[in-house]
C-alpha positions as CSV (number, residue, x, y, z in Angstrom):
1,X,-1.4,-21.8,-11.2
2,X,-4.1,-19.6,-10.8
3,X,-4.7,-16.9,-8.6
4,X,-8.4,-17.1,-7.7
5,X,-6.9,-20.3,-6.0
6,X,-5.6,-17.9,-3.2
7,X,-8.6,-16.0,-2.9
8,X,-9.5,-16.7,0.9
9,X,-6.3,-15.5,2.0
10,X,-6.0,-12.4,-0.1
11,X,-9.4,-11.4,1.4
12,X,-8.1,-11.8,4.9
13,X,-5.0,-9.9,4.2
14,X,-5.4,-6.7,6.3
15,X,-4.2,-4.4,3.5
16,X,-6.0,-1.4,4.7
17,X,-3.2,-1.3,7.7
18,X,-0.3,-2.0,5.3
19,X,1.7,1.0,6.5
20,X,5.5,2.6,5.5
21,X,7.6,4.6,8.7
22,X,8.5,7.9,6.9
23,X,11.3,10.1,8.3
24,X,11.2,13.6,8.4
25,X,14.7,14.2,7.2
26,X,14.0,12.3,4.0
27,X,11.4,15.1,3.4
28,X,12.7,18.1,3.2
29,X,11.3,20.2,0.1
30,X,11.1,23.7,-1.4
31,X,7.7,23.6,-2.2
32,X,4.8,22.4,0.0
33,X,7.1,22.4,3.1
34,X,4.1,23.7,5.1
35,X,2.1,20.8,4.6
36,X,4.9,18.3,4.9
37,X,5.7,20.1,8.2
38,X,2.4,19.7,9.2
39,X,2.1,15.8,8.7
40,X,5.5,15.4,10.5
41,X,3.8,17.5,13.5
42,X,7.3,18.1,15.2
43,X,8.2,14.0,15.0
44,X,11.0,12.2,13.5
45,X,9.5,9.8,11.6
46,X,5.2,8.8,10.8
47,X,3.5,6.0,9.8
48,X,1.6,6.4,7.1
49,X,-1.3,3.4,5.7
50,X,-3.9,2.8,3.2
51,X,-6.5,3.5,5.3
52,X,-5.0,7.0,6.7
53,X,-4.3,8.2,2.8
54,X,-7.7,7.4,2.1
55,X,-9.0,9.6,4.8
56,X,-7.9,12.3,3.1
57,X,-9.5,12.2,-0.1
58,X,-11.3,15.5,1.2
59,X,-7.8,17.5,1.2
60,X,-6.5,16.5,-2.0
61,X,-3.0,18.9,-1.1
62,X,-2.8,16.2,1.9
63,X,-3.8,13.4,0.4
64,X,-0.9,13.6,-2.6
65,X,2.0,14.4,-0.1
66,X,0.4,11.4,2.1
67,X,0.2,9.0,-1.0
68,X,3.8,10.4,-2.1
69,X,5.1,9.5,0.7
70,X,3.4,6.2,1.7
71,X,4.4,4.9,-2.0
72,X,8.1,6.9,-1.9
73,X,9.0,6.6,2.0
74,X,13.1,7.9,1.1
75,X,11.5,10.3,-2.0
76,X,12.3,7.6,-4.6
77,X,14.8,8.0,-7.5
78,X,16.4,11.3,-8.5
79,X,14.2,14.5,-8.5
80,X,10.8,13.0,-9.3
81,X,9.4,13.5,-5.6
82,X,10.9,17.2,-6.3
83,X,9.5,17.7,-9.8
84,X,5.8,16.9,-8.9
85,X,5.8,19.0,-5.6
86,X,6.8,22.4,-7.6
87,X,3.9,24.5,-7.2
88,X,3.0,24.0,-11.0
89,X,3.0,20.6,-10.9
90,X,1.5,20.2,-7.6
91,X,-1.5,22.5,-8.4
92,X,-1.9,21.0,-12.2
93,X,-2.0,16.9,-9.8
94,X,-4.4,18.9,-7.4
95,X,-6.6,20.4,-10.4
96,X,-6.9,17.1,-12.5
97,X,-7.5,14.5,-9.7
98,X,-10.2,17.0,-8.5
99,X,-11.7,16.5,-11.6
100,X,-11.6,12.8,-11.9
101,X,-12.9,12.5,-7.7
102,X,-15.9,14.6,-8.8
103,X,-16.7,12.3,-12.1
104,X,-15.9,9.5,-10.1
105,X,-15.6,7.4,-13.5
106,X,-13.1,8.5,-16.5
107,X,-12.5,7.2,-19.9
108,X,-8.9,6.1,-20.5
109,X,-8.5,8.7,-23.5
110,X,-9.6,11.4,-21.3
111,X,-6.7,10.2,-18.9
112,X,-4.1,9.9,-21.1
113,X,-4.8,13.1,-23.0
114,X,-5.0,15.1,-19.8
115,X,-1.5,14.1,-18.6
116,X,-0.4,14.5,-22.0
117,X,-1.6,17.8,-22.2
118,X,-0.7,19.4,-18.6
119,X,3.1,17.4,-19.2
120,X,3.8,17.1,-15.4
121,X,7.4,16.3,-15.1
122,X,8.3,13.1,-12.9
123,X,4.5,11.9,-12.9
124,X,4.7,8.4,-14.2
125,X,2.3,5.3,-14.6
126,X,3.5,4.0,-11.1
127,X,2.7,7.4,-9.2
128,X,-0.1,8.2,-11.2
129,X,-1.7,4.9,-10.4
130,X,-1.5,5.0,-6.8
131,X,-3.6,8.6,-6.8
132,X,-6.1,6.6,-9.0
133,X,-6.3,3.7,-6.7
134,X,-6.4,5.7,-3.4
135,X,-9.1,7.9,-4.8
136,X,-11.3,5.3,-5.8
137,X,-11.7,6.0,-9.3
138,X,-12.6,3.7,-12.1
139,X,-10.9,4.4,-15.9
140,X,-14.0,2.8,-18.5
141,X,-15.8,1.4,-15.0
142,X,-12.8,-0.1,-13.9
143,X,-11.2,0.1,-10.6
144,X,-7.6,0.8,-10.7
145,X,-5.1,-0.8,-9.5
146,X,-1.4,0.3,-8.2
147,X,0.8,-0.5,-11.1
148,X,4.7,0.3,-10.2
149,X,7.8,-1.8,-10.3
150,X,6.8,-4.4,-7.8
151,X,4.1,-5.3,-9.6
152,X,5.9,-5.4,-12.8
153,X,8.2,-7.9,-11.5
154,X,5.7,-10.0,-10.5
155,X,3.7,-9.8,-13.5
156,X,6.6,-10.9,-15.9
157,X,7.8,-13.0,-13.7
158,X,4.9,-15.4,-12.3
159,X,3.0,-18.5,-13.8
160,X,-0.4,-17.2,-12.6
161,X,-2.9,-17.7,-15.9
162,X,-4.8,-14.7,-15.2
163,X,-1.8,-12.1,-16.0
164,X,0.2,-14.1,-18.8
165,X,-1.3,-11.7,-21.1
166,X,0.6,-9.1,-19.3
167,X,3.7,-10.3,-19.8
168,X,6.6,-8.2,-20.7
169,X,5.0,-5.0,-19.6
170,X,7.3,-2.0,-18.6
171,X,6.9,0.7,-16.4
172,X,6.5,2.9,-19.7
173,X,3.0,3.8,-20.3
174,X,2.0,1.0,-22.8
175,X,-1.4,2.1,-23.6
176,X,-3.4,-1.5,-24.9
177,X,-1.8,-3.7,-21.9
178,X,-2.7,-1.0,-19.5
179,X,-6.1,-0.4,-20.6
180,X,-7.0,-3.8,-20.8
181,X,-6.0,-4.6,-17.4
182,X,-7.2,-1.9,-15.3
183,X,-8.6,-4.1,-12.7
């Protein structure tokens, strides 16, 4: 089976309005509380899409509570959600993927260094991907793509041709797969 095959329909798929309902009293946090107050705007609960993450490329603080929450609607597993929204981590995601919007284009070593260097705790390949993707940016002129656990499933788990190659990938940063499959 391939997976150009089902090209037509994934065109027509409206993706873009793919959308999570996130309630406020999964979100309450120590640090950035303001903004999180601010997207709840006195509501229960807000629905949050693609399209509305990626209108706020232009206020990055907004744009990584927004992607946090459209790809984490409960705050995912343990105290990830909590690591990266401590004001060091926060303003170390802020710095870096201001850097990578203005270049617009970034080399996987440069990537992988930079996380590696600035060691933000709870930033994995699954949230990290997701600010990649909603930002637009391209790793060695490749657009990236969201790469979490859903997707991992699916890779190790389908018959299409395109991905065999893939195959028995884990949510650990596995530096050749990854790189070779950016898009």
């Amino acid at each position: 089976m391939r997976i150009d095959e089902f090209g037509k329909l994934i065109e027509h798929l409206p993706t873009e309005v793919n959308s999570f309902r996130i309630y406020e009293k999964n979100w309450k946090v120590q640090s950035q509380q303001e903004i999180v107050k601010n997207i709840f705007n006195n509501k229960d609960f807000v629905q949050i899409s693609r399209n509305e993450i990626r209108s706020e490329v232009n206020n990055i603080n907004v744009f990584i509570i927004k992607t946090l929450m459209w790809g984490y609607p409960t705050k995912g597993r343990g105290n990830n959600i909590n690591n990266l929204l401590t004001d060091e981590s926060f303003n170390k995601i802020s710095k870096l993927l201001l850097k990578y919007k203005a270049l617009e284009n970034i080399t996987f070593n440069e990537l992988v260094n930079d996380f590696k260097f600035n060691k933000i705790k709870g930033l994995g390949i699954s949230t990290l991907s997701k600010f990649l993707y909603f930002l637009e940016l391209k790793v060695e002129n490749k657009p990236c793509l969201i790469l979490d656990d859903r997707l991992i499933d699916i890779i190790n788990n389908s018959s299409f041709e395109e991905i065999n190659d893939l195959k028995g990938i884990r949510r650990e940063f596995t530096k050749n797969k990854f790189k070779n499959k950016l898009s």
